[in-house]
KEVEX-438704 format. One record per residue (C-alpha): residue number from 1; z negated, y, x. Coordinates in steps of 0.5 Angstrom, whole numbers, plus 2048, in hexadecimal, padded with zeros to 3 digits. Layout:
% KEVEX-438704
     i     z     y     x
   NUM     Z     Y     X
...
This chain:
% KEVEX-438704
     i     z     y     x
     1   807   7FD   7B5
     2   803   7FB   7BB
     3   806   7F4   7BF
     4   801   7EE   7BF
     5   7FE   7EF   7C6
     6   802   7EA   7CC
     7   7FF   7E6   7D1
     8   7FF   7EB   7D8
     9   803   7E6   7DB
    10   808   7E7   7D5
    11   807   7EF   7D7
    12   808   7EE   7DD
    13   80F   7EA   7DE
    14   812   7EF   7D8
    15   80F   7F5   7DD
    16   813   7F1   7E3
    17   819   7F1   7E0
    18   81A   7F9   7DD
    19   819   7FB   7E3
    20   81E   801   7E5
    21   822   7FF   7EB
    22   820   802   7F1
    23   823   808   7F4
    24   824   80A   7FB
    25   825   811   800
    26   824   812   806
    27   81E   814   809
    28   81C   817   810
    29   816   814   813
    30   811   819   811
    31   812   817   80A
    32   813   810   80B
    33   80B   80D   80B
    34   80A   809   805
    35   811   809   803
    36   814   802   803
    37   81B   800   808
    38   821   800   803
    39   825   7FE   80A
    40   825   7FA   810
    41   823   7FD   816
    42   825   7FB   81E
    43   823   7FD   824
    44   827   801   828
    45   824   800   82E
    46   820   7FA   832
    47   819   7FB   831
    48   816   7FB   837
    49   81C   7FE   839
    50   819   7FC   841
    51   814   7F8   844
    52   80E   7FB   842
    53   807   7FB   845
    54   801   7FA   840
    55   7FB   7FD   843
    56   7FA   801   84A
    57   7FA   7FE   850
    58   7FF   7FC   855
    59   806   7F9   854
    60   806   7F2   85A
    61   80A   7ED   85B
    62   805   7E8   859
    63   807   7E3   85F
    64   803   7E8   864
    65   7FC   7E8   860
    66   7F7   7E8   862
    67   7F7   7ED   867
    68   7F7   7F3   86B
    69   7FE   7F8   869
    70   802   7FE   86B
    71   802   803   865
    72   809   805   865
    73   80A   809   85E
    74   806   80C   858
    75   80A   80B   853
    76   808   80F   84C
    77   80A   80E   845
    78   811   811   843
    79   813   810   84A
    80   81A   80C   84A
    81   81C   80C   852
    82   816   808   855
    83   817   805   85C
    84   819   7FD   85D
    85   812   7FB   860
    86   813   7F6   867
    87   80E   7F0   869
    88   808   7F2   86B
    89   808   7F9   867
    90   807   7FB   860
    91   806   801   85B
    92   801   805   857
    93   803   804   851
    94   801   807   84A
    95   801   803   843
    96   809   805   83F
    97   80B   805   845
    98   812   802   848
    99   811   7FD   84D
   100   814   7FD   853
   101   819   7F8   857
   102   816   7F3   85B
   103   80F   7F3   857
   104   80D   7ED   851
   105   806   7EE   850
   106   801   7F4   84F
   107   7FB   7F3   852
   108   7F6   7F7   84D
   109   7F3   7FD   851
   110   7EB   7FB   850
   111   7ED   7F4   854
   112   7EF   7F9   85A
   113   7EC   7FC   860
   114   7F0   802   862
   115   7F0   803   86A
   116   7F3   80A   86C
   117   7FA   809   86C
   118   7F9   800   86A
   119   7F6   7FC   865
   120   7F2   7F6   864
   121   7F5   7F1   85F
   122   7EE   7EE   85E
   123   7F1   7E9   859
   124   7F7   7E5   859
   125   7FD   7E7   852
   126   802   7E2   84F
   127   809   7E5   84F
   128   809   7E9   849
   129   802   7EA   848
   130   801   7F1   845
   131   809   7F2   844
   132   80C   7F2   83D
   133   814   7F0   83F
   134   81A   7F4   83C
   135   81B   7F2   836
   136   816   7EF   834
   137   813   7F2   82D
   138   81B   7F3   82B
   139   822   7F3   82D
   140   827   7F8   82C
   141   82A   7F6   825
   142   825   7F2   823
   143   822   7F3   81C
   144   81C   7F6   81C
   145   81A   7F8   815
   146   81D   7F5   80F
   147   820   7F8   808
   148   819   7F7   803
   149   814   7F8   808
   150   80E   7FE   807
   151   80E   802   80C
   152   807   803   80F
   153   805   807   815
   154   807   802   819
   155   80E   801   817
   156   80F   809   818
   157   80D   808   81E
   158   812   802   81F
   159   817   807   81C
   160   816   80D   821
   161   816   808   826
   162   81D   806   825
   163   820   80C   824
   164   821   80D   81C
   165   81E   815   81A
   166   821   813   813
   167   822   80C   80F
   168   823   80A   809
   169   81E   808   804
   170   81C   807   7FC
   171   81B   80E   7F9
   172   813   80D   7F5
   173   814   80F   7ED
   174   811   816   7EB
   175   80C   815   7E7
   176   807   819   7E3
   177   801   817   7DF
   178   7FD   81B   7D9
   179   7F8   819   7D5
   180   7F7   819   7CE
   181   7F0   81B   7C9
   182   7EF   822   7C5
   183   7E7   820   7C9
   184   7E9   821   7D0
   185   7E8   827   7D5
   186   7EB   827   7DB
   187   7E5   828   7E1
   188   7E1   82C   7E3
   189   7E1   82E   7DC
   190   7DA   82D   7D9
   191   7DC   828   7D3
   192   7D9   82B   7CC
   193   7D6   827   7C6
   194   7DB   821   7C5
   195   7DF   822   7CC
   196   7DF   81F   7D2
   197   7E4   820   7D8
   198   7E9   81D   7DA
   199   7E9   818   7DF
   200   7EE   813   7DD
   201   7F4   817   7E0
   202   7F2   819   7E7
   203   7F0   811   7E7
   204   7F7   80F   7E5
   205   7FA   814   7E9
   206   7F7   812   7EF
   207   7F8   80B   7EE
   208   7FF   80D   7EE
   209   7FF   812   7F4
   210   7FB   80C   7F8
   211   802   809   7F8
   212   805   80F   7FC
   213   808   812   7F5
   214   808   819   7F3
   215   804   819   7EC
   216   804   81F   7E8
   217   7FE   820   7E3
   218   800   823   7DD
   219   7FB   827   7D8
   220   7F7   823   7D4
   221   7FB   822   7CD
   222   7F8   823   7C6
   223   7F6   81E   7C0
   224   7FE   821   7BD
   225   804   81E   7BD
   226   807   824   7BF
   227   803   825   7C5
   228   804   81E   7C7
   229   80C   81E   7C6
   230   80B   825   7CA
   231   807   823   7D0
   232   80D   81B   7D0
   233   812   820   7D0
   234   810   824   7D6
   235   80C   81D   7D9
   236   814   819   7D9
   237   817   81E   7DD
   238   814   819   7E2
   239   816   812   7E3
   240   80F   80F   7E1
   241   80B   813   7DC
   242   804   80F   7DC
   243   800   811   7D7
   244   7F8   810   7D5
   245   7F4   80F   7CE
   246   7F7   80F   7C7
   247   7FB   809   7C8
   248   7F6   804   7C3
   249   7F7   803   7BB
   250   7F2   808   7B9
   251   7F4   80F   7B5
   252   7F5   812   7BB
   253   7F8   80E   7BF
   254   7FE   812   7BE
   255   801   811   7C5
   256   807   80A   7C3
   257   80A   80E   7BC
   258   80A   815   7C0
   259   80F   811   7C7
   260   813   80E   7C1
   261   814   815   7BF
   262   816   816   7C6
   263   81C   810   7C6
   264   817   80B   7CA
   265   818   804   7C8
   266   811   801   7C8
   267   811   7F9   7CC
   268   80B   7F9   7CD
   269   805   7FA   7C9
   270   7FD   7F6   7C8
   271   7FB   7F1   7CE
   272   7F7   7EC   7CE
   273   7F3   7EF   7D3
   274   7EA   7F1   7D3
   275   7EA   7F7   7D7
   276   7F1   7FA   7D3
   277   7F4   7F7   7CE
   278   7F8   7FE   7CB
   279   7FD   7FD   7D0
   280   804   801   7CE
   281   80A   800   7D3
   282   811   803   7D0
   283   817   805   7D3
   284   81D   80B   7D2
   285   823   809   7D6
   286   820   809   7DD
   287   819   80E   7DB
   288   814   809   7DB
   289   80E   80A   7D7
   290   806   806   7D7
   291   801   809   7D3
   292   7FA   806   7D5
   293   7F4   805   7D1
   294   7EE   80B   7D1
   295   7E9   808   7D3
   296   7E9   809   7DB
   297   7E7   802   7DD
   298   7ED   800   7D9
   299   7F1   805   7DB
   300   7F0   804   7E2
   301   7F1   7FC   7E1
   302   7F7   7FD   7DD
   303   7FB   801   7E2
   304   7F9   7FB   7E8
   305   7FB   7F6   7E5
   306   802   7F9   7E1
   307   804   800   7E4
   308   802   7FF   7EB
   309   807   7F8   7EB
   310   80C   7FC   7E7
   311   80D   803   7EC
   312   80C   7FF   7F2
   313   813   7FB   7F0
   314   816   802   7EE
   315   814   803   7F5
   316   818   7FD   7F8
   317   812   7F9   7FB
   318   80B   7F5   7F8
   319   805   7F9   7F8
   320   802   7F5   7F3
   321   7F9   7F3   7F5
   322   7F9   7EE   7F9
   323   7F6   7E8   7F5
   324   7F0   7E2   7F8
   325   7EC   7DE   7F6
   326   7E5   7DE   7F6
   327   7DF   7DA   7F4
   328   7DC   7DE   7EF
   329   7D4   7DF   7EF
   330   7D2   7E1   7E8
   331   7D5   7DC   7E2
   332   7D8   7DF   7DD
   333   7D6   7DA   7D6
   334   7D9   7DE   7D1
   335   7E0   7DC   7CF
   336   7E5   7E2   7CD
   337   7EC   7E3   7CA
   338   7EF   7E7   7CF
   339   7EF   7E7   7D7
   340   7EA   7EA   7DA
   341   7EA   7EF   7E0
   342   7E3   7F0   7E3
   343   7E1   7F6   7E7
   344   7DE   7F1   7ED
   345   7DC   7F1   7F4
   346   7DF   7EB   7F9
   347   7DB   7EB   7FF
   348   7DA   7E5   804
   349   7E0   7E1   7FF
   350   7DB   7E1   7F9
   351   7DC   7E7   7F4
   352   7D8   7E9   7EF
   353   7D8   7ED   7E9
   354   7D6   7F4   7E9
   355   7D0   7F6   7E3
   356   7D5   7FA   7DF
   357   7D4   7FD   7D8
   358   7DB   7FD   7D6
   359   7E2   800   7D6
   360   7DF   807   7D6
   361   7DB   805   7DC
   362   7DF   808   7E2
   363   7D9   809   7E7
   364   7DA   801   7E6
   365   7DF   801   7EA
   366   7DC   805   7F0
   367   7D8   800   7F2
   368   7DE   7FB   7F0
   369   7E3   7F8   7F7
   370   7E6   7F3   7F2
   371   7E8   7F1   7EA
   372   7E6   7EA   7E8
   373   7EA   7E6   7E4
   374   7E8   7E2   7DE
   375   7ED   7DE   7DA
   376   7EE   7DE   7D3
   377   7EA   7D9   7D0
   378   7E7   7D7   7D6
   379   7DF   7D6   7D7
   380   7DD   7D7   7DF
   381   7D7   7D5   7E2
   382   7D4   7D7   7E8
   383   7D8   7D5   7EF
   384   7DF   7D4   7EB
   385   7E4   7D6   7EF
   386   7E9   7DB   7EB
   387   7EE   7E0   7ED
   388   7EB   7E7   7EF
   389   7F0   7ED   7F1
   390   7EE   7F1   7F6
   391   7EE   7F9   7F6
């Protein structure tokens, strides 16, 4: 028997508390990017591990410029024995390069004028001006990087430079999708009469390979329960099977009685939610499936606002859309049952909706950067602030 539809925020905290605990491994740093920390990491070294010239010039005591000076030294990046420098003398000096004993302040090389084996100091420097001092980014020991942090290119560079090849992080679940319909052809296959190709699938399977995940696409299961319980089997060989169409209330929404034939104990089934109210989320001891709607905006809708949510918790971090607030430029007067989840686009903190033709109208969402949300029972005029989530 189909469930009476819920609110998305009911689906929603039921979603968050089904979600399998994370599991860890270890990662070398060329598998690691997009990954979330499953550990504290400290540094084992000061960074900058030496006073450090920040541009190319010389290295001065600030105390003797202006004026004219005796070059003493050429110190390059990498060298780690450049000579003390006295009074009345300095060092050429390029960026990354250590300072040497006796300087405070580089003078950049455009405020310079060389003079055979002496430089005109054309302008005065402060002590440490130009200089990034030993220690001043980290020290050694300090904890950089904390256990739940997604790690970007930036924290992989923060991970090389302090010494970590290998680090411990959350494993991303396997997933695969497939999609359901005697009607669908797979491209580049022209479709015949009554068929259309299938689409739905690659879309799903990128919206969960944007999230760094391998995702398998399966062969397309037929209107038969004995397809569908077939392509489920294979599908749950993974820890997250998402599947596509099917999953409404008519004679060949055959998708909920074949995963209870499968063992899945269904705990979601019908939101209250206008692009995607089929909405089906069950569970097998810790194989996790959802079935979204065929239609392709309510597939696409469903998968942000549920599964993304969902798999970025069984990948330890949060990487749910990002929600603002916008003032909306067009009104929307009609009231409806259901939240609304409009393609938009948000431009100079206004969002308006795009022109669309319904769930089944996928280019829509091309021209889309956002999803407009209307609540239930709730009348908007144009300039009404409203939620908005952005894509």
């Amino acid at each position: 028997m189909t469930r009476p539809p819920i609110t998305v925020e009911e689906a929603q905290r039921l979603l968050a508390a089904e979600v399998p605990a994370p599991v860890d491994e270890e990662a070398a740093l060329a598998d690691a990017a997009a990954r979330v920390l499953a550990e504290d990491c400290s540094s084992d070294v000061d960074m900058p591990p030496f006073d450090r010239a920040t541009m190319d010039g010389y290295a001065v005591a600030a105390a003797d410029t202006p004026g004219e000076l005796d070059v003493v030294d050429e110190i390059a990046a990498g060298r780690g024995d450049p000579r003390p420098i006295a009074r009345g003398r300095c060092a050429k000096i390029m960026t990354g390069a250590p300072v040497p004993p006796g300087a405070d302040a580089i003078q950049q090389l455009e405020k310079t004028t060389p003079n055979g084996a002496r430089v005109r100091i054309l302008e005065g420097v402060k002590p440490g001006q130009n200089i990034a001092p030993r220690a001043s980014e980290l020290r050694r020991g300090e904890v950089i990087l904390r256990r739940g942090q997604l790690l970007r290119p930036p924290e992989i560079a923060v991970l090389a430079t302090i010494g970590r090849a290998r680090v411990r992080v959350h494993r991303g679940p396997r997933c695969a999708v497939f999609a359901t319909g005697s009607e669908l052809v797979e491209p580049p296959a022209a479709p015949g009469p009554g068929q259309i190709r299938n689409s739905n699938a690659h879309s799903v399977a990128a919206q969960v390979r944007a999230l760094g995940l391998a995702c398998d696409v399966l062969p397309v299961a037929r209107d038969s329960v004995d397809d569908l319980r077939a392509r489920i089997r294979d599908g749950m060989s993974r820890d997250v099977l998402v599947i596509s169409g099917g999953v409404s209330a008519g004679d060949y929404d055959l998708v909920p009685p074949a995963l209870e034939a499968e063992g899945v104990r269904c705990l979601v089934h019908q939101v209250r939610l206008r692009p995607g109210r089929p909405f089906y989320f069950g569970r097998r001891d810790r194989k996790v499936v959802f079935a979204l709607p065929g239609n392709p905006v309510s597939s696409y809708v469903t998968f942000e606002v549920f599964v993304r949510p969902f798999l970025g918790r069984m990948m330890g971090g949060d990487f749910s859309r990002p929600m603002v607030r916008a003032r909306l430029a067009d009104a929307l007067p009609k009231k409806h049952d259901r939240v609304q989840y409009l393609p938009a686009r948000l431009e100079a903190g206004a969002v308006r909706i795009v022109p669309w033709k319904g769930s089944g109208d996928i280019f829509a969402l091309t021209r889309a950067n956002a999803l407009a949300i209307q609540p239930i029972d709730c009348a908007l005029r144009e300039g009404d602030v409203i939620d908005v989530m952005l894509l």
